[in-house]
N, CA, C and O atoms as a GROMACS GRO file, in nm:
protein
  584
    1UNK      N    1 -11.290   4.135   1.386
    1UNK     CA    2 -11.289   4.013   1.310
    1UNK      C    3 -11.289   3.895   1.407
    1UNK      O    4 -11.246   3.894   1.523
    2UNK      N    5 -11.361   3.770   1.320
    2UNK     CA    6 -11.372   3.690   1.410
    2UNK      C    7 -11.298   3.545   1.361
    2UNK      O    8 -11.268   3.528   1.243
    3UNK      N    9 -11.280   3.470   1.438
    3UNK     CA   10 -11.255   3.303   1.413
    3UNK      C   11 -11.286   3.286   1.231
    3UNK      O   12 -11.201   3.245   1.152
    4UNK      N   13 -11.400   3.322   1.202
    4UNK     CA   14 -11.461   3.305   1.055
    4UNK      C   15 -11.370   3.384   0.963
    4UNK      O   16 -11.320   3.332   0.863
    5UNK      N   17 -11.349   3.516   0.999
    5UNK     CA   18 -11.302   3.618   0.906
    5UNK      C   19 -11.181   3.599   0.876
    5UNK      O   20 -11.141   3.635   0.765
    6UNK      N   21 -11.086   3.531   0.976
    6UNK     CA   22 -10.940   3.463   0.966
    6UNK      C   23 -10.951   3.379   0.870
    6UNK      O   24 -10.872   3.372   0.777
    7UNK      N   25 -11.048   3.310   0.884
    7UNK     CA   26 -11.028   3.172   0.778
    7UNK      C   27 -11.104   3.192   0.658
    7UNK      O   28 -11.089   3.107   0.570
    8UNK      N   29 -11.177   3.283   0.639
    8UNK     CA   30 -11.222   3.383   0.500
    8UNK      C   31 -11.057   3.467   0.447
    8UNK      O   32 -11.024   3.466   0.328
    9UNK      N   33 -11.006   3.508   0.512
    9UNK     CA   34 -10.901   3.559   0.452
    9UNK      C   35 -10.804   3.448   0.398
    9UNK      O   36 -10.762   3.457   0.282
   10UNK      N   37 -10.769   3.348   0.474
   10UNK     CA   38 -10.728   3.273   0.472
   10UNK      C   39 -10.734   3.167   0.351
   10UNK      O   40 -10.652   3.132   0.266
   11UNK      N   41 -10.830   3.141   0.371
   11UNK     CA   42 -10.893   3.088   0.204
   11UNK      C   43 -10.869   3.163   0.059
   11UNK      O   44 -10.850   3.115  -0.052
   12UNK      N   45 -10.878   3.317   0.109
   12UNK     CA   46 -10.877   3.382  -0.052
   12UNK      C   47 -10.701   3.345  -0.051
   12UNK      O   48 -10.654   3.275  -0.140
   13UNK      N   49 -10.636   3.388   0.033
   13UNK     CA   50 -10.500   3.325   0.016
   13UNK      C   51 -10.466   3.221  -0.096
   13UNK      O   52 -10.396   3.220  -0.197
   14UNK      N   53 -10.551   3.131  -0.028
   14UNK     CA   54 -10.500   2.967  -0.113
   14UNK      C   55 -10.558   2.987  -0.213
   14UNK      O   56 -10.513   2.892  -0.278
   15UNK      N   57 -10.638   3.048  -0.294
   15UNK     CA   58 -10.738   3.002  -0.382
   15UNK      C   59 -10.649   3.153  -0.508
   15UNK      O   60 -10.664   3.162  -0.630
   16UNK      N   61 -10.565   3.244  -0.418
   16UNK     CA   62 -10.474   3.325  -0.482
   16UNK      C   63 -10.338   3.345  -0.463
   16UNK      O   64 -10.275   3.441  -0.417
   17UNK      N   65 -10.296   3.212  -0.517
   17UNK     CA   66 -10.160   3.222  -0.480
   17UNK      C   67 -10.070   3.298  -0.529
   17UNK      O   68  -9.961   3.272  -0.478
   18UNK      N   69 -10.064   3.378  -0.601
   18UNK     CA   70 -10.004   3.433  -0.677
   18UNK      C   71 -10.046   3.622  -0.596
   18UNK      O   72 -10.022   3.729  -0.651
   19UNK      N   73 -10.108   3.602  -0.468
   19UNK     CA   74 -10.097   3.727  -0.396
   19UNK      C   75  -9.955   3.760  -0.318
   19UNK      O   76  -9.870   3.672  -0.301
   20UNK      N   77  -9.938   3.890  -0.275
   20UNK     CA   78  -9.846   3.890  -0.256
   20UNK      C   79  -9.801   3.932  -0.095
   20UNK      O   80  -9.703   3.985  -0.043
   21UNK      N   81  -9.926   3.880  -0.049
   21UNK     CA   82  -9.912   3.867   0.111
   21UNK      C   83  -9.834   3.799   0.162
   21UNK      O   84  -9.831   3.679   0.136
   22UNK      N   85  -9.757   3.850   0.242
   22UNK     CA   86  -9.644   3.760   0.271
   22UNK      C   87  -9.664   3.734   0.442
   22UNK      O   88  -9.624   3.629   0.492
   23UNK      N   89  -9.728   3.835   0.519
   23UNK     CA   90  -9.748   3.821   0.676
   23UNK      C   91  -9.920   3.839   0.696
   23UNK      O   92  -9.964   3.932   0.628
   24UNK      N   93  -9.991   3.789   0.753
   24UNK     CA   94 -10.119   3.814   0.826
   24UNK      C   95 -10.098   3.800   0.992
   24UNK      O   96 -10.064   3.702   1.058
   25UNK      N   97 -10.128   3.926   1.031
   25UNK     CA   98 -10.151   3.934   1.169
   25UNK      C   99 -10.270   3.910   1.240
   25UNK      O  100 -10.336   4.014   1.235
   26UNK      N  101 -10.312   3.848   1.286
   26UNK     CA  102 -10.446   3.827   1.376
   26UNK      C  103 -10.468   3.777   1.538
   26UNK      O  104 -10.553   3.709   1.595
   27UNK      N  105 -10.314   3.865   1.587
   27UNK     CA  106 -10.304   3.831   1.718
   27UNK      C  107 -10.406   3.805   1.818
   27UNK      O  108 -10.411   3.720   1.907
   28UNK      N  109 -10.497   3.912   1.776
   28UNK     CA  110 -10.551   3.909   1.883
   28UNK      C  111 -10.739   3.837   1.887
   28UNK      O  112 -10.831   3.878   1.958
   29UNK      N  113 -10.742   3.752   1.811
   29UNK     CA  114 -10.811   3.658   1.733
   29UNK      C  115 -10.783   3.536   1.799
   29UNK      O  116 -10.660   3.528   1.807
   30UNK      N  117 -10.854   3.408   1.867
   30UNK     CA  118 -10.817   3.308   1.880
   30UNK      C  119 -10.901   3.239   1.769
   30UNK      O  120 -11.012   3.277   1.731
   31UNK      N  121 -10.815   3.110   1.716
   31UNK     CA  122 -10.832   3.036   1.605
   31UNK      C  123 -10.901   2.937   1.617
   31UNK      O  124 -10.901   2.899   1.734
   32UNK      N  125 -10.983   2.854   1.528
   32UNK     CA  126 -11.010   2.718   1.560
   32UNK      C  127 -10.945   2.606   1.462
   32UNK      O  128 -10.896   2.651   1.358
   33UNK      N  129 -10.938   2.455   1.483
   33UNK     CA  130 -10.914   2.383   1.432
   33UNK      C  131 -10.915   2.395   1.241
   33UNK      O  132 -10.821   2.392   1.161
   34UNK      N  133 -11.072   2.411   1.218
   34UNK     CA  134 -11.089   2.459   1.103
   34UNK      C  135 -11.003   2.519   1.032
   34UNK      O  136 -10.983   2.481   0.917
   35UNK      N  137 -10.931   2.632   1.090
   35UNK     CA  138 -10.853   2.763   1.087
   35UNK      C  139 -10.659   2.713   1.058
   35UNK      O  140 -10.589   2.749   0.963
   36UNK      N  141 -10.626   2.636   1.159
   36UNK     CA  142 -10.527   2.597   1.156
   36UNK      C  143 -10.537   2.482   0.999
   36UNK      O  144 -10.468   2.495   0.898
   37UNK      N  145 -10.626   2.394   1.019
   37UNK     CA  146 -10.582   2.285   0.892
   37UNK      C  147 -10.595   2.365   0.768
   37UNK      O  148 -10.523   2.322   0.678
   38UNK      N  149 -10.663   2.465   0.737
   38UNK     CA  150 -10.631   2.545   0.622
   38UNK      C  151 -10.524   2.618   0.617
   38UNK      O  152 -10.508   2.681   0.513
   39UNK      N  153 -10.444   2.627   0.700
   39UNK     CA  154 -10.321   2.710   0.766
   39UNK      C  155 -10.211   2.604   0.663
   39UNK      O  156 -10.147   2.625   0.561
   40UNK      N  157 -10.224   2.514   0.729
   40UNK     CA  158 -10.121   2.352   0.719
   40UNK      C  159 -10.123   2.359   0.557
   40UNK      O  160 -10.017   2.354   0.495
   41UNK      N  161 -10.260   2.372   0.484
   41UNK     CA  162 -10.222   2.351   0.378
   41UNK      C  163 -10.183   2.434   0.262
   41UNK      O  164 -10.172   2.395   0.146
   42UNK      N  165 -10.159   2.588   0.319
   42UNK     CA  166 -10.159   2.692   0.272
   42UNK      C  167  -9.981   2.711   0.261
   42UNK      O  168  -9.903   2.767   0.184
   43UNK      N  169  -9.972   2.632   0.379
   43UNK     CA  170  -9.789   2.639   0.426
   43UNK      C  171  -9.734   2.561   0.297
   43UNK      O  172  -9.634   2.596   0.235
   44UNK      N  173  -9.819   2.441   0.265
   44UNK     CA  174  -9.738   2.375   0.166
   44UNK      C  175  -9.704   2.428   0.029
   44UNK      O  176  -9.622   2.390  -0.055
   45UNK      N  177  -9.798   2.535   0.032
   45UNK     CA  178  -9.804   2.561  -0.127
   45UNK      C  179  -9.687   2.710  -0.120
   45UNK      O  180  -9.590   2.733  -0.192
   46UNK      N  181  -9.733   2.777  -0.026
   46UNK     CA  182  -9.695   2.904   0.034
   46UNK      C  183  -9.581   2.911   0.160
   46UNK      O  184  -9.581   2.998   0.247
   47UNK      N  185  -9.479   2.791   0.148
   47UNK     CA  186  -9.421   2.778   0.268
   47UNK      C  187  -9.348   2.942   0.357
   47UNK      O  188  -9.311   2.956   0.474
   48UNK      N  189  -9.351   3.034   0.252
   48UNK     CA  190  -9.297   3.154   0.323
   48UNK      C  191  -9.401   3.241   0.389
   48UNK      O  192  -9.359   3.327   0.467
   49UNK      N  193  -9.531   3.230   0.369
   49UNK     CA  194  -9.640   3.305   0.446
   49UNK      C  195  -9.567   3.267   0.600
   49UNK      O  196  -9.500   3.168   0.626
   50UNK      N  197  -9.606   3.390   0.698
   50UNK     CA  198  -9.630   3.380   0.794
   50UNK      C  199  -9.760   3.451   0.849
   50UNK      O  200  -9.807   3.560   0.816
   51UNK      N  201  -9.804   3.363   0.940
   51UNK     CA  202  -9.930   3.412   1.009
   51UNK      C  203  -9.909   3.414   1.151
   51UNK      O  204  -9.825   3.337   1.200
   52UNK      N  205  -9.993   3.513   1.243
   52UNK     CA  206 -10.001   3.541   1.406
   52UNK      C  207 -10.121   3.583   1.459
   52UNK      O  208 -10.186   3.686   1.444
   53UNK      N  209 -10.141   3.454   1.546
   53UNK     CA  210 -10.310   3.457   1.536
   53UNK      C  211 -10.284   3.413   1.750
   53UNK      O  212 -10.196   3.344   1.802
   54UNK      N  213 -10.371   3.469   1.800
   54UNK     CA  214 -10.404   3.490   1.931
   54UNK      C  215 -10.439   3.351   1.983
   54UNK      O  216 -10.515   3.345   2.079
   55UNK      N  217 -10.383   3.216   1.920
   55UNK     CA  218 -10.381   3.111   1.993
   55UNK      C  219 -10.533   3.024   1.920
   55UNK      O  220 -10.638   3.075   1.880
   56UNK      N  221 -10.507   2.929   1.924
   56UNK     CA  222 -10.582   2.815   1.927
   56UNK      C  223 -10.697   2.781   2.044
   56UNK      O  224 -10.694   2.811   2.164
   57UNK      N  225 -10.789   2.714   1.976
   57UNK     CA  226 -10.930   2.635   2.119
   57UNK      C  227 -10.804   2.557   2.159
   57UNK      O  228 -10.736   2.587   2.257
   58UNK      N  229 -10.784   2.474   2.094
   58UNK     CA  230 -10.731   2.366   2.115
   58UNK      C  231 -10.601   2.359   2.258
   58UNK      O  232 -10.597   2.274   2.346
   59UNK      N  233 -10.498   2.493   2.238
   59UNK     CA  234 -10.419   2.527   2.305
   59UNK      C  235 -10.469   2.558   2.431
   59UNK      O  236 -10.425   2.510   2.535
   60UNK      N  237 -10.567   2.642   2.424
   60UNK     CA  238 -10.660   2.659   2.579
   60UNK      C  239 -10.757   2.571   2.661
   60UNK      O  240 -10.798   2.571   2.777
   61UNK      N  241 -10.778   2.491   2.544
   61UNK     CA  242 -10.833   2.344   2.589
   61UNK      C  243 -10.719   2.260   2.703
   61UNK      O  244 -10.734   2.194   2.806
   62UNK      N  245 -10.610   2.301   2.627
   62UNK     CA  246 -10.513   2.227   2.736
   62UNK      C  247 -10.441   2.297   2.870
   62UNK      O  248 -10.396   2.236   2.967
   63UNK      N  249 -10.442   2.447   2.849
   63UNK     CA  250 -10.418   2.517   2.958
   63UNK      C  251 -10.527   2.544   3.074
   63UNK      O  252 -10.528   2.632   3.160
   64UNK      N  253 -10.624   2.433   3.047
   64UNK     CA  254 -10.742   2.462   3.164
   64UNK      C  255 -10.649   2.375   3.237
   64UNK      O  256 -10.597   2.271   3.197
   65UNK      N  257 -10.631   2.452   3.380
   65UNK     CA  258 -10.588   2.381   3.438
   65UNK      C  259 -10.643   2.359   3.608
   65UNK      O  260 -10.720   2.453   3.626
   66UNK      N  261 -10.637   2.299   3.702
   66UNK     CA  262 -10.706   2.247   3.835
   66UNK      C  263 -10.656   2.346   3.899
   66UNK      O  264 -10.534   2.362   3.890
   67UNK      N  265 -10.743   2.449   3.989
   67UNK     CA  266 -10.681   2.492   4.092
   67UNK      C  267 -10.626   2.416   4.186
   67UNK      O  268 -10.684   2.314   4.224
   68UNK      N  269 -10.458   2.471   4.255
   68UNK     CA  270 -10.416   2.416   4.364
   68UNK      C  271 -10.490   2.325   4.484
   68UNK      O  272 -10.484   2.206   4.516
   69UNK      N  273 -10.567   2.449   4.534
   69UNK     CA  274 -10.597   2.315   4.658
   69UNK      C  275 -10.746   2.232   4.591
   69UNK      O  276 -10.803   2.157   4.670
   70UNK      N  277 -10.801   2.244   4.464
   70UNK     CA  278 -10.858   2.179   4.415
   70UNK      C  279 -10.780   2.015   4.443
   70UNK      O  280 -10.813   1.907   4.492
   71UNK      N  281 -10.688   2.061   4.391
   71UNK     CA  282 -10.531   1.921   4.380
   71UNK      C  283 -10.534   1.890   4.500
   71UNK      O  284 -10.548   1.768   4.504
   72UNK      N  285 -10.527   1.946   4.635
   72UNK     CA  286 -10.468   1.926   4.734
   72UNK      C  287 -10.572   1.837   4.801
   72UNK      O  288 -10.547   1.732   4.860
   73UNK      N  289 -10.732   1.911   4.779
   73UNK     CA  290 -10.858   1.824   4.830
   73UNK      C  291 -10.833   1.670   4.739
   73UNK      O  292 -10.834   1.556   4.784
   74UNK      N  293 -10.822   1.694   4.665
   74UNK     CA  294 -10.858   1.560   4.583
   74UNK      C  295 -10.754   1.457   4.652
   74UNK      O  296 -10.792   1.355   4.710
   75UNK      N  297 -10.619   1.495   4.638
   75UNK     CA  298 -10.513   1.386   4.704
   75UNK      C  299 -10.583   1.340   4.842
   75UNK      O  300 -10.560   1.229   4.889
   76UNK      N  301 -10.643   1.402   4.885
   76UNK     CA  302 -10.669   1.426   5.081
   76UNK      C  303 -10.787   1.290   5.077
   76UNK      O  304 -10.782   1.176   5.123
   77UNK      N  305 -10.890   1.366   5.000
   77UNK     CA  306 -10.982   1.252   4.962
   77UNK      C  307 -10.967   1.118   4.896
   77UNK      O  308 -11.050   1.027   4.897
   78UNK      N  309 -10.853   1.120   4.840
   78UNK     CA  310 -10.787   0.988   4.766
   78UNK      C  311 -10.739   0.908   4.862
   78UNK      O  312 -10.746   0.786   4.847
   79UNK      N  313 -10.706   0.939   4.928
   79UNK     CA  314 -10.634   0.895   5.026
   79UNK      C  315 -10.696   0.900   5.178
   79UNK      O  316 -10.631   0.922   5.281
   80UNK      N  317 -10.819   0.879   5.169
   80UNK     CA  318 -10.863   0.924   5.279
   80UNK      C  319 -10.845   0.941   5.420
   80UNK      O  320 -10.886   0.888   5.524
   81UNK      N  321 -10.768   1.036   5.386
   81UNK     CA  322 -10.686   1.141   5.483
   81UNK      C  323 -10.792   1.228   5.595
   81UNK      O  324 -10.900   1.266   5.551
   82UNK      N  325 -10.758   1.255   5.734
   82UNK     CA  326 -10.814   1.364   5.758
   82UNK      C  327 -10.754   1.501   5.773
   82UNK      O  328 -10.653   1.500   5.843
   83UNK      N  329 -10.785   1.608   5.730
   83UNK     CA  330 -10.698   1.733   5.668
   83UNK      C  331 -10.621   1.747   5.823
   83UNK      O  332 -10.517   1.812   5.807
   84UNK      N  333 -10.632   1.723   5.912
   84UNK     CA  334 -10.556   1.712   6.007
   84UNK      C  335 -10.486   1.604   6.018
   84UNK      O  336 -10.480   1.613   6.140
   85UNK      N  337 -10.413   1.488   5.992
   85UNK     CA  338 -10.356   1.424   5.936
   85UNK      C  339 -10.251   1.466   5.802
   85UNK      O  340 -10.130   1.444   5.797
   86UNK      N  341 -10.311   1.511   5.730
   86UNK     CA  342 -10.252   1.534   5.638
   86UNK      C  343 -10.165   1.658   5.674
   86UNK      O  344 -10.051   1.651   5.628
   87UNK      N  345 -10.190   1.757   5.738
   87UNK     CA  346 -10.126   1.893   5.809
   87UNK      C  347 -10.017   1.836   5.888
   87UNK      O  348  -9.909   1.894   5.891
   88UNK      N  349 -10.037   1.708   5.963
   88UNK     CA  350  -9.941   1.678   6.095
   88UNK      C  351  -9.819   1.591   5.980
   88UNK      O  352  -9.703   1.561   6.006
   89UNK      N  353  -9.874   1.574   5.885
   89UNK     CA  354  -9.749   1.518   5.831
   89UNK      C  355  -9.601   1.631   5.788
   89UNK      O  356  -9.482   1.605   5.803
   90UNK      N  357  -9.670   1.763   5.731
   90UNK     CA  358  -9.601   1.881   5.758
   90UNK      C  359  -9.552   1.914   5.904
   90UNK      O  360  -9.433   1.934   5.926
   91UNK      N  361  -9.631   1.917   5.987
   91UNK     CA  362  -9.571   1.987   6.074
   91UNK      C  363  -9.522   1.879   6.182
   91UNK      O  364  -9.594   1.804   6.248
   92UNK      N  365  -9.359   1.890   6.184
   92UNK     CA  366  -9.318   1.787   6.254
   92UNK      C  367  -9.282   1.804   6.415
   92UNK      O  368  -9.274   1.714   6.499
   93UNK      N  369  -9.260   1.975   6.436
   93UNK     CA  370  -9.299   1.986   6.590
   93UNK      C  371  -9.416   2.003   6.642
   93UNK      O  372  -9.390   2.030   6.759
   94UNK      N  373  -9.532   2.004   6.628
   94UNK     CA  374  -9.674   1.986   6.696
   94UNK      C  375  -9.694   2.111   6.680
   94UNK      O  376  -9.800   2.144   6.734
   95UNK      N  377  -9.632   2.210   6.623
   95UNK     CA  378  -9.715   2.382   6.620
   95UNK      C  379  -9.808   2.411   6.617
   95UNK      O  380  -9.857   2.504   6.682
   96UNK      N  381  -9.876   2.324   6.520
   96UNK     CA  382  -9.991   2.350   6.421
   96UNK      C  383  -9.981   2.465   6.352
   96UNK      O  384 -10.077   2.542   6.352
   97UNK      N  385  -9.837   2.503   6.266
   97UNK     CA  386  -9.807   2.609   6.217
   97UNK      C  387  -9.685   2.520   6.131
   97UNK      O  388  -9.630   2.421   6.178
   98UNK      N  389  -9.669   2.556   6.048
   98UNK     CA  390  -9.531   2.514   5.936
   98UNK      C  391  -9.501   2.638   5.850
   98UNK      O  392  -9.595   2.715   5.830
   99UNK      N  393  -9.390   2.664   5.799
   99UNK     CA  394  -9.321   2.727   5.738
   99UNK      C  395  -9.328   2.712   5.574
   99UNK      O  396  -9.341   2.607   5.509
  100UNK      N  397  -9.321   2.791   5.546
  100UNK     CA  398  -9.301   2.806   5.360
  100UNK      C  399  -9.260   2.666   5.305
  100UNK      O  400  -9.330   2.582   5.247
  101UNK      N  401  -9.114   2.664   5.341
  101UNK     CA  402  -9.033   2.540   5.306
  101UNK      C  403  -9.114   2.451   5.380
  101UNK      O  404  -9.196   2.392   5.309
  102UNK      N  405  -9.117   2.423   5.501
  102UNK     CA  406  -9.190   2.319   5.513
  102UNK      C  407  -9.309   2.244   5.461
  102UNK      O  408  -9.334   2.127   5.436
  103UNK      N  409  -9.389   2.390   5.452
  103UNK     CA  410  -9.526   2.302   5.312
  103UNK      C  411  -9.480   2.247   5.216
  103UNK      O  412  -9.524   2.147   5.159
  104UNK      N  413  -9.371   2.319   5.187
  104UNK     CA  414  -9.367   2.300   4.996
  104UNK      C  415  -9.261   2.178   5.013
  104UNK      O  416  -9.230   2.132   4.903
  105UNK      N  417  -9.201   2.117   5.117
  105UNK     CA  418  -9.101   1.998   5.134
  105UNK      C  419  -9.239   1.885   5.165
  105UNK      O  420  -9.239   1.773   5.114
  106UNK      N  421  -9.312   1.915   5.223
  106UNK     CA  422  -9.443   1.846   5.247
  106UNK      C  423  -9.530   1.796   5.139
  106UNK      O  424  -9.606   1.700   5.139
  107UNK      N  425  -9.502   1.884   5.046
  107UNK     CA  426  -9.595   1.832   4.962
  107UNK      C  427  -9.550   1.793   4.812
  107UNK      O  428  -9.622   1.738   4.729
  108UNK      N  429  -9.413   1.835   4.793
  108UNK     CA  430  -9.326   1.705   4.719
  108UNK      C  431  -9.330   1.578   4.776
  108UNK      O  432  -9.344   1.474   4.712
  109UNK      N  433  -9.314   1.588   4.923
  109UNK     CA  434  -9.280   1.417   4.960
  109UNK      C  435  -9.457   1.334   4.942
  109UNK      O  436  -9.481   1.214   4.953
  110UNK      N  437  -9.561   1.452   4.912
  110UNK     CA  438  -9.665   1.339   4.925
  110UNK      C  439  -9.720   1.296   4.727
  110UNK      O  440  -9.808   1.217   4.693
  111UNK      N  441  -9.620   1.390   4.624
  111UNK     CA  442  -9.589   1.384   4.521
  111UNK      C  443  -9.726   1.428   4.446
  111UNK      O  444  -9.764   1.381   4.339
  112UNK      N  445  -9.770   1.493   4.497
  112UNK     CA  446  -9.860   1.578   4.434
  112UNK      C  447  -9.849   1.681   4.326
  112UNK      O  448  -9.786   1.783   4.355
  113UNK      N  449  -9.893   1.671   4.223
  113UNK     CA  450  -9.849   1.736   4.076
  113UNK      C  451  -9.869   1.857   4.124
  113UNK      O  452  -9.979   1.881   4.174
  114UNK      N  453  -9.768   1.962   4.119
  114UNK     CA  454  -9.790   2.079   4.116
  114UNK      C  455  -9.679   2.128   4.098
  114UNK      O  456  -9.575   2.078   4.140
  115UNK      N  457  -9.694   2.278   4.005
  115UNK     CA  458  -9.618   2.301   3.888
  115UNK      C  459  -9.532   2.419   4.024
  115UNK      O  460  -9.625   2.459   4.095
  116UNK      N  461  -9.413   2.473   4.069
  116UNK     CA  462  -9.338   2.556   4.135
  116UNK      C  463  -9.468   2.674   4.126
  116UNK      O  464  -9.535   2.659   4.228
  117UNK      N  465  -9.505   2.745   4.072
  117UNK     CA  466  -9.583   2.840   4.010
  117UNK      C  467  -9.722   2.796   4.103
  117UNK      O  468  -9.769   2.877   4.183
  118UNK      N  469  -9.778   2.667   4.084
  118UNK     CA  470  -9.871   2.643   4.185
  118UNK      C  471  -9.888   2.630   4.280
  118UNK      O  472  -9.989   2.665   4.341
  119UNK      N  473  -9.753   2.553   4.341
  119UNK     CA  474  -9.730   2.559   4.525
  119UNK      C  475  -9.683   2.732   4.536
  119UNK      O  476  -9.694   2.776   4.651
  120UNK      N  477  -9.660   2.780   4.486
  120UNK     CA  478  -9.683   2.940   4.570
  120UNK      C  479  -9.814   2.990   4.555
  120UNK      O  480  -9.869   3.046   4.649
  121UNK      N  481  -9.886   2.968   4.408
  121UNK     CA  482 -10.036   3.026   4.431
  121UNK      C  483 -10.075   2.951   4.557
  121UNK      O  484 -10.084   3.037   4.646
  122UNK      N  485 -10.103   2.825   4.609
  122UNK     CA  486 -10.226   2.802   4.658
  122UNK      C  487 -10.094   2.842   4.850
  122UNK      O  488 -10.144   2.828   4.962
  123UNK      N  489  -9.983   2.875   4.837
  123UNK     CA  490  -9.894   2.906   4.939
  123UNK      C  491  -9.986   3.086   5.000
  123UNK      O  492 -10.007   3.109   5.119
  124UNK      N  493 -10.003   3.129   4.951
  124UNK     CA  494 -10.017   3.295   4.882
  124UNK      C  495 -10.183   3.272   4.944
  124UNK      O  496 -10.234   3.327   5.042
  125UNK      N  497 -10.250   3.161   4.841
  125UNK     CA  498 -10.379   3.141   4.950
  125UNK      C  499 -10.421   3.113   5.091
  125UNK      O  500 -10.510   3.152   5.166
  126UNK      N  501 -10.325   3.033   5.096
  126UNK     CA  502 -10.311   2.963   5.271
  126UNK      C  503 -10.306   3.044   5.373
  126UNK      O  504 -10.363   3.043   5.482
  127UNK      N  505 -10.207   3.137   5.307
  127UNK     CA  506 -10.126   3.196   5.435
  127UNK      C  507 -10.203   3.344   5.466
  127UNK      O  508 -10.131   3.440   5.441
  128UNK      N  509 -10.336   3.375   5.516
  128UNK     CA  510 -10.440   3.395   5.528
  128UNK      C  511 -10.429   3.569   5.599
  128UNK      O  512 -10.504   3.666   5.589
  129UNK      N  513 -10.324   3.552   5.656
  129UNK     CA  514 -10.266   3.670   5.757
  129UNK      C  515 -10.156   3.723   5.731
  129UNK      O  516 -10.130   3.826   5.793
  130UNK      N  517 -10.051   3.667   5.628
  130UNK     CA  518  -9.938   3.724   5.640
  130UNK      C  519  -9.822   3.701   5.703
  130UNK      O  520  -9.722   3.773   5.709
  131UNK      N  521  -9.840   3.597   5.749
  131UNK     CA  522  -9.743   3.628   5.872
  131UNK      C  523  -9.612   3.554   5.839
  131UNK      O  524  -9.514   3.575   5.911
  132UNK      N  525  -9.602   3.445   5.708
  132UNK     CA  526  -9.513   3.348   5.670
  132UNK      C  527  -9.526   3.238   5.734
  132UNK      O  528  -9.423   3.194   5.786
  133UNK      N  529  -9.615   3.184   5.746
  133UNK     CA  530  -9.628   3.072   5.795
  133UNK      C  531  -9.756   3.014   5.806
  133UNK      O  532  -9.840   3.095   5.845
  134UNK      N  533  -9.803   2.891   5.782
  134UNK     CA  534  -9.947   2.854   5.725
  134UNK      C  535  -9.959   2.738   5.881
  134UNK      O  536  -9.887   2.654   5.935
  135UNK      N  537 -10.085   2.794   5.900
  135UNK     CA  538 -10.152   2.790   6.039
  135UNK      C  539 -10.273   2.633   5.986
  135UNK      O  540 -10.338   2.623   5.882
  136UNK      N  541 -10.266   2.550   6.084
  136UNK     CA  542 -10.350   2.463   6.037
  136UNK      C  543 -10.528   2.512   6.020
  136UNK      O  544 -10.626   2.478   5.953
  137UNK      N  545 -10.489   2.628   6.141
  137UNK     CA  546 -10.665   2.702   6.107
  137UNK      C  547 -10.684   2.748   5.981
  137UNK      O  548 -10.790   2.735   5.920
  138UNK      N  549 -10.564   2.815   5.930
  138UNK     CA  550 -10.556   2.911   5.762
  138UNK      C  551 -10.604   2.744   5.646
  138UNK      O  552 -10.693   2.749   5.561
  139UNK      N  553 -10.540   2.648   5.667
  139UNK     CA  554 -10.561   2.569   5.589
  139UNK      C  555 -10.719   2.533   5.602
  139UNK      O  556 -10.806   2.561   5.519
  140UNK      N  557 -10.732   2.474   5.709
  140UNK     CA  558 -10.904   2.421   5.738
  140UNK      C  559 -10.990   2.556   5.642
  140UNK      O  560 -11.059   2.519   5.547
  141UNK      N  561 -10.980   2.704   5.672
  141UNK     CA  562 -11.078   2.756   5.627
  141UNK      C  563 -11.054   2.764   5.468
  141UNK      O  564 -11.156   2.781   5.402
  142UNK      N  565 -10.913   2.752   5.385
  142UNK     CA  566 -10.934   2.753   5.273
  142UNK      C  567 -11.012   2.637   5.249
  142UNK      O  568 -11.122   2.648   5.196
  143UNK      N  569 -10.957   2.499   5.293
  143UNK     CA  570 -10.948   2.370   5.207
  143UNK      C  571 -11.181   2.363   5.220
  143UNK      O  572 -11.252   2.334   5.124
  144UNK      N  573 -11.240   2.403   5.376
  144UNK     CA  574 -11.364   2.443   5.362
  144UNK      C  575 -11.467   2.532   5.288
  144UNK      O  576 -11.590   2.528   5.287
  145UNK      N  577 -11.381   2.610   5.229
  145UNK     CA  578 -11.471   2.683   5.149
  145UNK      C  579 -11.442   2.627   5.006
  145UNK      O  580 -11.523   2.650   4.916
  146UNK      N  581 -11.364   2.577   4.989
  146UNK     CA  582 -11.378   2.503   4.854
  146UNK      C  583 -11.498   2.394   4.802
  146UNK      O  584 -11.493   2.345   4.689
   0.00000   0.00000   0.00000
């Protein structure tokens, strides 16, 4: 079943209220707008129906979200930074190497939106070798192939 067939069922609902459906499952179905406002008005008449439907456009419309160093290029370029510049601001003994904490203290202070969950993805990307610690070379070749 599809987007349509939800809101075909959905409809005979309203148009039979006096059925005695009380749950529709359609987890695994994502919904559209269409789908939900017949929902809304089905609730009013039928406030005890419950329905479970595999999410909304609308909801995934908003979970598109920017990859990390997508974020990270863009600040760099906003600011027209050179990614070496922007690295030396992390690394405050001249390594050309910084530490976990140190990126991720680095890149709160330059207040770059990124969700805990994202400074470890694009952390996880960086760190190219393993070794715990993000190498200004590991950065250059991600932030370049992007």
């Amino acid at each position: 079943m599809q987007t349509a067939g939800c809101y075909g069922v959905m409809k005979a609902v309203k148009e039979n209220a006096s059925t005695a459906i009380e749950y529709l499952d359609f987890s695994d179905i994502q919904v559209n707008k269409d789908f939900e406002d017949l929902f809304k008005e089905v609730k009013e008449v039928r406030p005890d129906l419950k329905c479970k439907h595999g999410g909304s456009e609308e909801e995934k419309k908003k979970k598109a979200k920017v990859n990390p160093m997508q974020k990270l290029q863009k600040y760099i370029q906003k600011n027209n930074l050179r990614l070496v510049d922007f690295f030396n601001k992390f690394d405050k003994d001249g390594s050309m190497s910084v530490s976990y904490d140190e990126f991720r203290e680095g890149l709160e202070e330059t207040g770059i939106d990124m969700s805990p969950d994202e400074v470890e993805m694009l952390i996880c990307e960086l760190d190219r070798d393993g070794d715990g610690d993000i190498n200004y070379s590991e950065l250059y070749m991600c932030y370049s192939k992007k």
